[in-house]
RONU-70879 format. One line per 3 residues: number of its first residue (from 1); for each residue x, y, z of N, C-alpha, C. Coordinates in nm, 4 decimals. Atoms other than C-alpha are relative to their C-alpha. Layout:
# residues N
NUM> X,Y,Z,X,Y,Z,X,Y,Z; ...
This chain:
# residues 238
1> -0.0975,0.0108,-0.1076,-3.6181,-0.1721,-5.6468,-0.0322,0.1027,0.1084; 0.0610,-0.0415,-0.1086,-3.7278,-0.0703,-5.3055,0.1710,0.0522,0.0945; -0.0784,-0.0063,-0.0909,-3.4180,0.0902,-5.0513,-0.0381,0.0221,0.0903
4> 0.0518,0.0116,-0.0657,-3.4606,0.0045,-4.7492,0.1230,0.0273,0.0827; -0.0938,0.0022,-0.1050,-3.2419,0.1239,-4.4144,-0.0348,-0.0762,0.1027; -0.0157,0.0333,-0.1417,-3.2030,-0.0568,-4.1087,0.0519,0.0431,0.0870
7> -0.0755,0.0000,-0.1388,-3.1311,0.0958,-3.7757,0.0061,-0.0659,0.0576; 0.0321,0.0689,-0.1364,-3.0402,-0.1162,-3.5215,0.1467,0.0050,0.0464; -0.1720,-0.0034,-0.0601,-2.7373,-0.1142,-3.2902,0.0170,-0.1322,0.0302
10> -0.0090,0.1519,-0.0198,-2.7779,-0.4580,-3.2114,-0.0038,-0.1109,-0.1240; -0.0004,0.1229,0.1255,-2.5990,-0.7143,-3.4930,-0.0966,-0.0660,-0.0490; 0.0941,0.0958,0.0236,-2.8207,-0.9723,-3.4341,-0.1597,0.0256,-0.0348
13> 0.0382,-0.0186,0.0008,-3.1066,-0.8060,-3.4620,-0.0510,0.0399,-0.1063; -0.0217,-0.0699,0.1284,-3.0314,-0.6170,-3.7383,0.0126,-0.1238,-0.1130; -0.0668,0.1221,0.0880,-2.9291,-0.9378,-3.9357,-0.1397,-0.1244,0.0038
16> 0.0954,0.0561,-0.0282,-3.2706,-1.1128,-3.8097,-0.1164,0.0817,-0.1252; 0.1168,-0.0583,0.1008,-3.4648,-0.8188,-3.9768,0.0097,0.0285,-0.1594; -0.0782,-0.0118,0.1923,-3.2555,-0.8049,-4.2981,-0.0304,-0.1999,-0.0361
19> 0.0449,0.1622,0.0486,-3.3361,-1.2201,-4.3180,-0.1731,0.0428,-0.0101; 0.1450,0.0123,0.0101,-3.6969,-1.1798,-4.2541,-0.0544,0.1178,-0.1672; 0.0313,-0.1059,0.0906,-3.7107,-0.8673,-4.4807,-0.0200,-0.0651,-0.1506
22> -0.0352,0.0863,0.1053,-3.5236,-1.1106,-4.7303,-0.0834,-0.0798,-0.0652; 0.0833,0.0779,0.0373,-3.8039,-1.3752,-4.7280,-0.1237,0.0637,-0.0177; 0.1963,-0.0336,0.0210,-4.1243,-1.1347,-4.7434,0.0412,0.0176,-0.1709
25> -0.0153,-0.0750,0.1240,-3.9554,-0.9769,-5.0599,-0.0108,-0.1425,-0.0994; 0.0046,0.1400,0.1112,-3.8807,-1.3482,-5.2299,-0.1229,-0.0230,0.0262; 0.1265,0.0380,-0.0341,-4.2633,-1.4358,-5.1197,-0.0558,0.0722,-0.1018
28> 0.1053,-0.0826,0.0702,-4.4051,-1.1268,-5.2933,0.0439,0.0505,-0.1434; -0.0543,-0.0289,0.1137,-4.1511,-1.1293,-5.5710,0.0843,0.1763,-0.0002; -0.0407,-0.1426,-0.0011,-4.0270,-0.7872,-5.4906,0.1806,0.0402,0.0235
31> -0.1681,-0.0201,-0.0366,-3.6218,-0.6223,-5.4830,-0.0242,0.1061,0.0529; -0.0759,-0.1067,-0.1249,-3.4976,-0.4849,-5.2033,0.1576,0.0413,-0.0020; -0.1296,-0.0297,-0.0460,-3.1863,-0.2917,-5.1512,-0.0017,0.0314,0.1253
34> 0.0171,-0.0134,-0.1187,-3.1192,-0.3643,-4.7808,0.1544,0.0868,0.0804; -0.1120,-0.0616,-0.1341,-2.8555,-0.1156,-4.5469,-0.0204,-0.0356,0.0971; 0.0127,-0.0354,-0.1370,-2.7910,-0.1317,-4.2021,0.0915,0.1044,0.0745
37> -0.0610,-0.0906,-0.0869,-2.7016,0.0935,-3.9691,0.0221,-0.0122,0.1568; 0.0576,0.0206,-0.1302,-2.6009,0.1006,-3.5837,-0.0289,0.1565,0.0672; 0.0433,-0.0841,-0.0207,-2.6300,0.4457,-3.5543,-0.1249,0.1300,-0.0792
40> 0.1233,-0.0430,0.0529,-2.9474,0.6871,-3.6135,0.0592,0.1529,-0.0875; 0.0103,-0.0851,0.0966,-2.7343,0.9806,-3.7701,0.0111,-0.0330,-0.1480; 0.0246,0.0837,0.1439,-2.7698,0.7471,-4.1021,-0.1106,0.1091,-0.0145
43> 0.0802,-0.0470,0.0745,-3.0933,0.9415,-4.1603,-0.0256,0.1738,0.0710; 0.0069,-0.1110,-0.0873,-3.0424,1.2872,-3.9276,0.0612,0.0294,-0.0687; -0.1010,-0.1049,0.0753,-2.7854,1.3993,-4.1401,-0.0641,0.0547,-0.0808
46> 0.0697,-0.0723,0.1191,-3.0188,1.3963,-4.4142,0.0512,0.0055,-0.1490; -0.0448,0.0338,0.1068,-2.8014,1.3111,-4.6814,0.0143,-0.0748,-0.1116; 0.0360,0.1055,0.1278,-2.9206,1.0225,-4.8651,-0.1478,-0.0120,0.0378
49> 0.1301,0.0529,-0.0012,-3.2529,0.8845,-4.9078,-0.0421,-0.0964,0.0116; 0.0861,0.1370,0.0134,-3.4487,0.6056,-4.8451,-0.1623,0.0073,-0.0860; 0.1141,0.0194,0.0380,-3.7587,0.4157,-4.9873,-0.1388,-0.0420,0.1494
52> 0.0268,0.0450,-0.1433,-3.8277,0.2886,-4.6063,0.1190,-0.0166,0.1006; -0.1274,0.0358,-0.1453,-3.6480,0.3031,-4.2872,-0.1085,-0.0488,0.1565; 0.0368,0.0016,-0.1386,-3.6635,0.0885,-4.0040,0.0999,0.0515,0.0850
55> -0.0430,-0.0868,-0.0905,-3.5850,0.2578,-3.6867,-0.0002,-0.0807,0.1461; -0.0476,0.0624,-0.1679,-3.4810,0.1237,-3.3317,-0.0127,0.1012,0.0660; 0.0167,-0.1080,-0.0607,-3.5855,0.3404,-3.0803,0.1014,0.0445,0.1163
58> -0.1489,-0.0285,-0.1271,-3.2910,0.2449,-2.7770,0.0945,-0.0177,-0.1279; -0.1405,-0.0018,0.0658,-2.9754,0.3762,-2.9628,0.0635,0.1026,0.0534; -0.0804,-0.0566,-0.0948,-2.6941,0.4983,-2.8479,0.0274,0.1443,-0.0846
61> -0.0104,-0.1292,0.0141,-2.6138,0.8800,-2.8825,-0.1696,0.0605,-0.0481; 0.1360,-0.0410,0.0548,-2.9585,1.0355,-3.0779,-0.0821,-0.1239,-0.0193; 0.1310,0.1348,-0.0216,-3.2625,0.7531,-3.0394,-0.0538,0.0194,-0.1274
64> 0.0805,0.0581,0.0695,-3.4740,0.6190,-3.2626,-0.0998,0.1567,-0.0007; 0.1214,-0.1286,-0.0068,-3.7485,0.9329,-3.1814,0.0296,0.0932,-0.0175; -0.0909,-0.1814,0.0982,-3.4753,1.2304,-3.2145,0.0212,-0.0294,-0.1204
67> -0.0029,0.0000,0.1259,-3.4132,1.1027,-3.5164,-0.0570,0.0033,-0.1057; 0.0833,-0.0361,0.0947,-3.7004,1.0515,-3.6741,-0.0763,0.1883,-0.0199; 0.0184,-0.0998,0.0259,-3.8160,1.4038,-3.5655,0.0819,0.1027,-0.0549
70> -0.0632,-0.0443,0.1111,-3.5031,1.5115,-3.7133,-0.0770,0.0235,-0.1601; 0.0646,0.0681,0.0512,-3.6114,1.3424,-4.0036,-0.0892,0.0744,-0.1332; 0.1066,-0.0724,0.0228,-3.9313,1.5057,-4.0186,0.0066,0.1035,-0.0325
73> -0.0194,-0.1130,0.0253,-3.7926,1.8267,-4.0258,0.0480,0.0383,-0.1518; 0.0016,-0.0071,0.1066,-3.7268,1.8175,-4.3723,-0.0268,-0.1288,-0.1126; 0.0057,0.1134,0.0872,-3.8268,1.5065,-4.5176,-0.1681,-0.0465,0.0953
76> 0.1079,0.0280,-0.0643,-4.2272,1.4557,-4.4515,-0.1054,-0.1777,-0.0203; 0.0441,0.1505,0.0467,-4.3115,1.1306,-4.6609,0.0800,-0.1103,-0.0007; -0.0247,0.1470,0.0028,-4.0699,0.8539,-4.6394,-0.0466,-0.0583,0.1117
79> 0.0569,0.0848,-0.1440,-4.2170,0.5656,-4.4174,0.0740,-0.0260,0.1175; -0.0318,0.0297,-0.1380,-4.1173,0.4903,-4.0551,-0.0109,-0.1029,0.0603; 0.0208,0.0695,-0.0946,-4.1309,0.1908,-3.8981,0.0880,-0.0358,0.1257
82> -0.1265,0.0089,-0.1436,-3.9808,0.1638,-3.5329,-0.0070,-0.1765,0.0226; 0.0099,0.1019,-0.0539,-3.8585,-0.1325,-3.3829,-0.0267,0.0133,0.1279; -0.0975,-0.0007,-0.1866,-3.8052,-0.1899,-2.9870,-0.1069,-0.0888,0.0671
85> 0.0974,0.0987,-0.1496,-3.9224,-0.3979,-2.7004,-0.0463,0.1130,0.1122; 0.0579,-0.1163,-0.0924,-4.0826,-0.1083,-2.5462,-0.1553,0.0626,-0.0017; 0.0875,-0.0550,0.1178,-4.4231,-0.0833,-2.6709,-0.0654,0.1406,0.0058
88> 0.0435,-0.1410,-0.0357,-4.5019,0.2153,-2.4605,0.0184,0.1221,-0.1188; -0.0454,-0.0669,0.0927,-4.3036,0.3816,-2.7414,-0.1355,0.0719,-0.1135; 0.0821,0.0167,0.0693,-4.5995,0.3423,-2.9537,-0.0856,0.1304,-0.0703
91> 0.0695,-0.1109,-0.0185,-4.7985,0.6501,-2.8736,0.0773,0.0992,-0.1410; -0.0894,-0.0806,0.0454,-4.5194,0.8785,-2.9599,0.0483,-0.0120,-0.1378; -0.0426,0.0072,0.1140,-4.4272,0.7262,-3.2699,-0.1014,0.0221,-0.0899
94> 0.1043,-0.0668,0.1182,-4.7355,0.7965,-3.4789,0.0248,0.1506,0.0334; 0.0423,-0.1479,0.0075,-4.6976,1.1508,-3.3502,0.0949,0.0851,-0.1097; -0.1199,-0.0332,0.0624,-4.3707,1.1807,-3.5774,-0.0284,-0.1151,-0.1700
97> 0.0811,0.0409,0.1381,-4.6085,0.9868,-3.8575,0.0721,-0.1301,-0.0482; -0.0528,0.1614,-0.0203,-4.4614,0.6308,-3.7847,-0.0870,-0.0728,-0.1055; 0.0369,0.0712,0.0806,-4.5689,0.4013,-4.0729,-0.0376,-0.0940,0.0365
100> 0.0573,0.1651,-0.0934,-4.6133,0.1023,-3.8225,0.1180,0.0179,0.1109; -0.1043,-0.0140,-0.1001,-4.4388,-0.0141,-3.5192,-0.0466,-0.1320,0.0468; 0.0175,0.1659,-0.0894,-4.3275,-0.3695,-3.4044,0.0779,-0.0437,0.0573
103> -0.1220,0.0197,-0.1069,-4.2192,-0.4930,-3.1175,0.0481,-0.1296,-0.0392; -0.0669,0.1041,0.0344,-3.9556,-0.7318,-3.0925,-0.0563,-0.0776,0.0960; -0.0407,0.0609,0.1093,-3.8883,-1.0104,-3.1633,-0.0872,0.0691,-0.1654
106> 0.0713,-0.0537,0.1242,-3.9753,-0.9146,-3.5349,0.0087,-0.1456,-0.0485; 0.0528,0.1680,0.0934,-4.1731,-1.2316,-3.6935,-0.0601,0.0495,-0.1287; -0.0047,-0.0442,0.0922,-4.2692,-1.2672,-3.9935,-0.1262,0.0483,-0.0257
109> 0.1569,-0.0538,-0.0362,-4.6643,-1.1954,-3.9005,0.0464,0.1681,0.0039; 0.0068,-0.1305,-0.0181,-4.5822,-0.8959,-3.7909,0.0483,0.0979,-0.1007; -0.0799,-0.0617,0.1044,-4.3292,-0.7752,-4.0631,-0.1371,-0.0110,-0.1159
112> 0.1352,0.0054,0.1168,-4.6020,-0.8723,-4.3485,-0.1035,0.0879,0.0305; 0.0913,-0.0306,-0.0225,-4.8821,-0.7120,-4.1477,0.0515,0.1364,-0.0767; -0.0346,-0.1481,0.0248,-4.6402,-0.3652,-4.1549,0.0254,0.0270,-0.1285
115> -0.0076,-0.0303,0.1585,-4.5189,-0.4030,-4.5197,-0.0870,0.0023,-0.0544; 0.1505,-0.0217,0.1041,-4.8204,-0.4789,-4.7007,-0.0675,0.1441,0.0285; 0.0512,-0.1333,-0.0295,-4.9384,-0.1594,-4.5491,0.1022,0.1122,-0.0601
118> -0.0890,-0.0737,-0.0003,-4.6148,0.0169,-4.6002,-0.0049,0.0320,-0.2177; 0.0005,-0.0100,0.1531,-4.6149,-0.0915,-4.9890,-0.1043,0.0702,-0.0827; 0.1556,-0.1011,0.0572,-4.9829,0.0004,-5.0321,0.0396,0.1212,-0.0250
121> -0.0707,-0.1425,-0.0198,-4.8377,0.3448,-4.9388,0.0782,0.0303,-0.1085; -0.0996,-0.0622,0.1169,-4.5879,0.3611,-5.1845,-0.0562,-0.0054,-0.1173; 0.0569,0.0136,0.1271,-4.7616,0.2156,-5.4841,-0.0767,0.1238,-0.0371
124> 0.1158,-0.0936,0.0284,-5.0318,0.4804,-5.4173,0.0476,0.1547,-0.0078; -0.0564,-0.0934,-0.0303,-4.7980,0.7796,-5.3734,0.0948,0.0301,-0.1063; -0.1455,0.0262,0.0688,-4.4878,0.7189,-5.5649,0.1171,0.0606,0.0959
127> -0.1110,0.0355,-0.1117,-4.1667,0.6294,-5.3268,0.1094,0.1148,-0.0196; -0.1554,-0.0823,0.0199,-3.8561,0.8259,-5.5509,0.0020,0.0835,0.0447; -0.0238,-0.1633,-0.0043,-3.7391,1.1358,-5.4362,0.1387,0.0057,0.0109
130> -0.1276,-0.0357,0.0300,-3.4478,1.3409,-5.5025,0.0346,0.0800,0.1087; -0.0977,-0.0668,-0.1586,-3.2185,1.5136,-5.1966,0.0283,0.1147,-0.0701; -0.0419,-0.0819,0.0407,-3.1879,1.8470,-5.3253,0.0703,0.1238,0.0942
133> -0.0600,-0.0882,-0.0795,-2.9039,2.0680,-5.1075,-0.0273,0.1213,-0.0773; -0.0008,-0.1375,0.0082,-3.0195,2.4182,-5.0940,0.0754,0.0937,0.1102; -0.0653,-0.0670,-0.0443,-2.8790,2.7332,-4.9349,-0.1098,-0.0148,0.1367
136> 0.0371,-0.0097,-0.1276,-3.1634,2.7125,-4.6266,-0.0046,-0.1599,0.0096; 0.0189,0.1297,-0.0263,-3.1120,2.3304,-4.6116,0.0276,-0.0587,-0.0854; -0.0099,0.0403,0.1053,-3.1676,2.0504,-4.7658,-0.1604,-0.0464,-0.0102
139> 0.1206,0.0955,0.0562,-3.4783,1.9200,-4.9479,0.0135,-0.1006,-0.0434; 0.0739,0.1479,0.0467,-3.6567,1.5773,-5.0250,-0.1216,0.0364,-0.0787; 0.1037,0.0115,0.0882,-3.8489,1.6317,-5.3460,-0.0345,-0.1344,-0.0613
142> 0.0522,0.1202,0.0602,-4.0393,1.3584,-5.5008,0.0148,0.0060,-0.1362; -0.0594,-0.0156,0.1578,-3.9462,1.3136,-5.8389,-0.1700,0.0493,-0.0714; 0.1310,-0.0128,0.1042,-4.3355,1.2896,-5.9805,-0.0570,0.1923,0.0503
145> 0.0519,-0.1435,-0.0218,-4.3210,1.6798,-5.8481,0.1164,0.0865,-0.0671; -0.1374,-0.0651,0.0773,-3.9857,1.7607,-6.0725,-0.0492,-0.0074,-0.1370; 0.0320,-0.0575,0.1085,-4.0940,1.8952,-6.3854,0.1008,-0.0445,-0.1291
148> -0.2047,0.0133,0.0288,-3.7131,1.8908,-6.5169,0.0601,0.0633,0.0273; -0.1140,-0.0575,-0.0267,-3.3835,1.9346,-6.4856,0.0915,0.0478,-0.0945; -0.1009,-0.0097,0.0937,-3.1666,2.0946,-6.6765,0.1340,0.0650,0.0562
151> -0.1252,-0.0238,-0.0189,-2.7534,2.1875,-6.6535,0.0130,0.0943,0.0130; -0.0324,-0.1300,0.0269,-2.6605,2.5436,-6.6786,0.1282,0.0338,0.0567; -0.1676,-0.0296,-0.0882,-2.2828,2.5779,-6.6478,0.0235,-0.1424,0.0874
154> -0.0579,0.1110,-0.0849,-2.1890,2.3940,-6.3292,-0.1647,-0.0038,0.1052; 0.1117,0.0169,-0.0579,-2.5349,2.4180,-6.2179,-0.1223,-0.0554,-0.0128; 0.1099,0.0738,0.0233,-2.8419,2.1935,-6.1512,-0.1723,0.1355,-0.0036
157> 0.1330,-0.1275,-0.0337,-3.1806,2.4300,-6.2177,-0.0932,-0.1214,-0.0041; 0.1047,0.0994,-0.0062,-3.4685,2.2401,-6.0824,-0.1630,0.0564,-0.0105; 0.1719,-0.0374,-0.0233,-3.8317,2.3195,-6.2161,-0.1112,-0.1171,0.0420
160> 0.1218,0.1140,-0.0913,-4.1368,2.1761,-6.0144,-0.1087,0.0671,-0.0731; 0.1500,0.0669,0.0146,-4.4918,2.0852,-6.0528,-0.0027,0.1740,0.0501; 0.1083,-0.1389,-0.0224,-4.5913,2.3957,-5.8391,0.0252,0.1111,-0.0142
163> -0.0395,-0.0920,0.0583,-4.4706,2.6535,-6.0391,0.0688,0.1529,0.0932; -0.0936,-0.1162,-0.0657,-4.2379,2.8132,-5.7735,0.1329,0.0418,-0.0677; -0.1037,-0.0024,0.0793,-3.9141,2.9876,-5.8537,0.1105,-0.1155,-0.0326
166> -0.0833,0.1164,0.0104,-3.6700,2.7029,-6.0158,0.1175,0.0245,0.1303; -0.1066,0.0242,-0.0923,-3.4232,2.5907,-5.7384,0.1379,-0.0244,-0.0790; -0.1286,0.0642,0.0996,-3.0643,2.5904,-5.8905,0.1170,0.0001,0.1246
169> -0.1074,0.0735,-0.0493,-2.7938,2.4320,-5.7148,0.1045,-0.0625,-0.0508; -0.1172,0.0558,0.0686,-2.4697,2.3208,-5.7833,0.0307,-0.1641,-0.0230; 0.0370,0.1729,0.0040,-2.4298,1.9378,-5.8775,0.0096,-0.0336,-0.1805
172> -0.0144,0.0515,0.1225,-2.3949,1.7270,-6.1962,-0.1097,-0.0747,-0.0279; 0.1415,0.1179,0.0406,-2.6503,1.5500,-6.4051,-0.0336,-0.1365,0.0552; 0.0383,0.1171,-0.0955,-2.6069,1.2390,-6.2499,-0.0590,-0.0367,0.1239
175> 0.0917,0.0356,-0.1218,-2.7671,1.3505,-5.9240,-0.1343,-0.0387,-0.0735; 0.1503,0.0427,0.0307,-3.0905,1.3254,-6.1091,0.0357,-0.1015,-0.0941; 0.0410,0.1100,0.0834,-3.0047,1.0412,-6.3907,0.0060,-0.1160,0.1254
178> 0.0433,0.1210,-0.0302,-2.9515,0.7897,-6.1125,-0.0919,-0.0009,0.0680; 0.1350,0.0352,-0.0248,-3.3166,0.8362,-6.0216,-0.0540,-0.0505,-0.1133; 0.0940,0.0297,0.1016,-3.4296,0.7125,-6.3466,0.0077,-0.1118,0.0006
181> 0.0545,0.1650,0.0310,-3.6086,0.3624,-6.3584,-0.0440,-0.0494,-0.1046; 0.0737,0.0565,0.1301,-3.7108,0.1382,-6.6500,-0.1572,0.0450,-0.0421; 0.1227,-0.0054,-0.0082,-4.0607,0.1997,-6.5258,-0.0513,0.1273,0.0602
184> 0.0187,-0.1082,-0.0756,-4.0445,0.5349,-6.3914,-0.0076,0.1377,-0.1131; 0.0424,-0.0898,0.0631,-4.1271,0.8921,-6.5448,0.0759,0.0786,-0.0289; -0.1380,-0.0937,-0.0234,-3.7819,1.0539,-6.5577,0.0847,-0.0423,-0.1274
187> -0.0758,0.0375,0.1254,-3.5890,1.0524,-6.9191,0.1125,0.1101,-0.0402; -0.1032,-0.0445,0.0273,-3.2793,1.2192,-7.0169,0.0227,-0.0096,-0.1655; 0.0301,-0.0607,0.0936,-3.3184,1.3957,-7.3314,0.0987,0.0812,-0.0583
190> -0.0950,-0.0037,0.0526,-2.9966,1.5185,-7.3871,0.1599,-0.0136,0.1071; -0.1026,-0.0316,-0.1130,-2.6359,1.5689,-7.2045,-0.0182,0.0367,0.1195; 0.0458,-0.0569,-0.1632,-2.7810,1.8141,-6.9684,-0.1175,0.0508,0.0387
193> 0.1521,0.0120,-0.0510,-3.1352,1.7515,-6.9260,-0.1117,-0.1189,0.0307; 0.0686,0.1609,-0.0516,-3.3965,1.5048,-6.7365,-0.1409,0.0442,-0.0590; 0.1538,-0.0411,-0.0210,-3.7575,1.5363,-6.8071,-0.0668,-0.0526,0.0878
196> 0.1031,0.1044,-0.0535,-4.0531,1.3800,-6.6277,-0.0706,0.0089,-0.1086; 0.0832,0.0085,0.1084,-4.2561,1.2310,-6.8808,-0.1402,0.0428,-0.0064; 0.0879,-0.0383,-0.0315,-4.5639,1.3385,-6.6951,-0.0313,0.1353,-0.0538
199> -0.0337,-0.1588,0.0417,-4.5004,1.6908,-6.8182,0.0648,0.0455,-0.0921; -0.0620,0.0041,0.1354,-4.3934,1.6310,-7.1465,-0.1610,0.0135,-0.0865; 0.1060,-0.0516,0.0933,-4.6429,1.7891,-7.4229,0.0427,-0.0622,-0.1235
202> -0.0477,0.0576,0.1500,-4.5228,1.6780,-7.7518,0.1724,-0.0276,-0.0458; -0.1159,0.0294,0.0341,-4.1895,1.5714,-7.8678,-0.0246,0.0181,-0.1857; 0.0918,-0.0548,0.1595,-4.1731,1.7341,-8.2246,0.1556,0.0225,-0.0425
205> -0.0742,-0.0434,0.0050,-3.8633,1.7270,-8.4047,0.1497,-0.0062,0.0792; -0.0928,-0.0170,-0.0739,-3.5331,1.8306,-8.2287,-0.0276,0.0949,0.1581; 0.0499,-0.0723,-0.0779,-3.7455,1.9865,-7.9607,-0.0960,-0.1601,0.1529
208> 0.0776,0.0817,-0.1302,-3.9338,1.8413,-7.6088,-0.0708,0.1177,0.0404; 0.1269,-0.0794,-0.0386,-4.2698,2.0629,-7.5570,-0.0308,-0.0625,0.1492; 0.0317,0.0139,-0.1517,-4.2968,2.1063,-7.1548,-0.1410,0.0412,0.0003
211> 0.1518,-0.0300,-0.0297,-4.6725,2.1420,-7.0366,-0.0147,0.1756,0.0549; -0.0479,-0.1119,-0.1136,-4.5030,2.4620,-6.8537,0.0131,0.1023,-0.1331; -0.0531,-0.1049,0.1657,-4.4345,2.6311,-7.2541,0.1308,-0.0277,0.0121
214> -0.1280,-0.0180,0.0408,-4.0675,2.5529,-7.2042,0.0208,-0.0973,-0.1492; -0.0528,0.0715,0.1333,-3.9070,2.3883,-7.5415,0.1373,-0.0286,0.0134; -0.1058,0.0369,-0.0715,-3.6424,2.2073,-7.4348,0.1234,-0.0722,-0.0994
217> -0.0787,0.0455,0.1091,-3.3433,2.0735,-7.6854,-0.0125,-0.1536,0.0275; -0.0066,0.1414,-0.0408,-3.3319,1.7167,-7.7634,0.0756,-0.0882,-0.1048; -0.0936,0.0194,0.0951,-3.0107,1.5599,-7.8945,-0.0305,-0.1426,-0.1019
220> 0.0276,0.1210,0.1443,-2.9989,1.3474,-8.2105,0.0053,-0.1313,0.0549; -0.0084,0.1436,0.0022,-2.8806,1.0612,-8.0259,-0.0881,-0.0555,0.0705; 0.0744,-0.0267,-0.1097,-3.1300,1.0830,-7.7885,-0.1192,-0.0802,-0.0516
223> 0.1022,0.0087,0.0750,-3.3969,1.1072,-8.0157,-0.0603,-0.1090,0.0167; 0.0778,0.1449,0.0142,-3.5344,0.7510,-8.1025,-0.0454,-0.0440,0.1377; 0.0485,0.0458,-0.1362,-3.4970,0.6262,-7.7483,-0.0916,0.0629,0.0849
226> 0.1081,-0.0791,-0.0617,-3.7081,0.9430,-7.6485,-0.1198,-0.0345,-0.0527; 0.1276,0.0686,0.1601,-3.9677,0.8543,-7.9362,-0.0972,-0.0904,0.1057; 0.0348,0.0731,-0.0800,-3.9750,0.5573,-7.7567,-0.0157,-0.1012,0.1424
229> 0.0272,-0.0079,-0.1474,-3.9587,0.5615,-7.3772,-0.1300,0.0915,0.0341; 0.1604,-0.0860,-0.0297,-4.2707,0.8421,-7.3968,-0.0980,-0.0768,-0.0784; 0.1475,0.1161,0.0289,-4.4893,0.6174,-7.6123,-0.0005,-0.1247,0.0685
232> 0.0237,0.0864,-0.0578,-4.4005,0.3393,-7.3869,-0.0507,0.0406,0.1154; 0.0320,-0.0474,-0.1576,-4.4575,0.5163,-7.0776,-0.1581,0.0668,-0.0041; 0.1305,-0.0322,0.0402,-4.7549,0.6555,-7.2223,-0.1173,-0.0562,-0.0134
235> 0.0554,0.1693,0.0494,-4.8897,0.3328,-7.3128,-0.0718,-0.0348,0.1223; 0.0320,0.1230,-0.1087,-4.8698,0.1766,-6.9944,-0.0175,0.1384,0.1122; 0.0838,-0.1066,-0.0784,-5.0296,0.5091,-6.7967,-0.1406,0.0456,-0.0389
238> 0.1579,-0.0144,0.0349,-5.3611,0.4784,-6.9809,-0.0900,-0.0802,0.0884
């Protein structure tokens, strides 16, 4: 499942690219979760995430281009594609690392040309990431760079891939369980802990061996389904 935003201030428009969107995805077999939006602080605020956002560049109050360089300012990998009948735009929008850009009308040539490119991208990257509010902001980590999570009190402690100090923030387990996919690397190992399976060393016991030396608890009920979500995931990463 792919989330996808739509800016556009214009209904029809918006409702044109959420149909077309509709038919590439039934074509290629793929699920989309489609939003729209008519205004661009949907992704300036910075408060949720996308898998892709399209972007309209004439909008009213902050444009299509403040916003994405918003955006940018803390969020460097989700894709971009602008809309507008302007193509001049063009330039400018790769400079803010535009994923594609098509002018309107949006057909379905054109939409296919930008997705297939857009998907390549994701497949090859990996799309999830988690919104993590810190005290100088907020961050957009990618999940395949979250190590785990675990609870502590009323607090989320987040260890990463690049062995900086853990980020702990306030928040409940559920910010990170509803990133976890059938097919994705993220398992929940007890009440108040996620792993990535990527960074799982052995499962031994009542224990979860991190690649990092942590030894992480792992509740009884847990157990089996851990057993076997890491030998499945294991499986199908050879």
């Amino acid at each position: 499942m792919h989330k996808v935003l739509i800016v556009e201030d214009f209904p029809d428009d918006a409702r044109l690219l959420s149909e077309e969107l509709t038919r590439y995805a039934e074509r290629r077999g793929l699920e989309l979760s489609i939003e729209t939006s008519p205004v661009a602080m949907a992704i300036a605020a910075g408060s949720r995430t996308f898998d892709l956002i399209f972007l309209d560049i004439e909008l009213p109050g902050i444009n299509g281009m403040e916003a994405a360089e918003l955006l940018r300012a803390y969020d460097t990998s989700t894709p971009v594609i602008f809309t507008t009948s302007l193509a001049q735009y063009a330039v400018r929008g790769y400079e803010v690392g535009a994923a594609g850009f098509i002018v309107k009308p949006v057909t379905q040539p054109k939409l296919e040309l930008a997705m297939d490119k857009v998907l390549g991208r994701l497949r090859a990257t990996g799309s999830e990431r988690i919104v993590i509010p810190t005290s100088g902001g907020v961050r957009v980590t990618p999940v395949r760079d979250v190590c785990y999570v675990e609870l502590v009190r009323h607090d989320l402690v987040f260890h990463l891939s690049s062995g900086e100090e853990p980020i702990r923030v306030r928040g409940t387990i559920r910010r990170v369980t509803e990133h976890i996919r059938p097919e994705g690397p993220l398992l929940q190992i007890s009440s108040g802990c996620v792993v990535n399976m990527d960074y799982v060393q052995l499962i031994k016991g009542s224990e979860v061996q991190m690649t990092d030396g942590a030894a992480l608890p792992l509740s009884r009920a847990r157990r089996r389904e851990a057993i076997e979500s890491f030998s499945s995931y294991l499986g199908g990463t050879l």
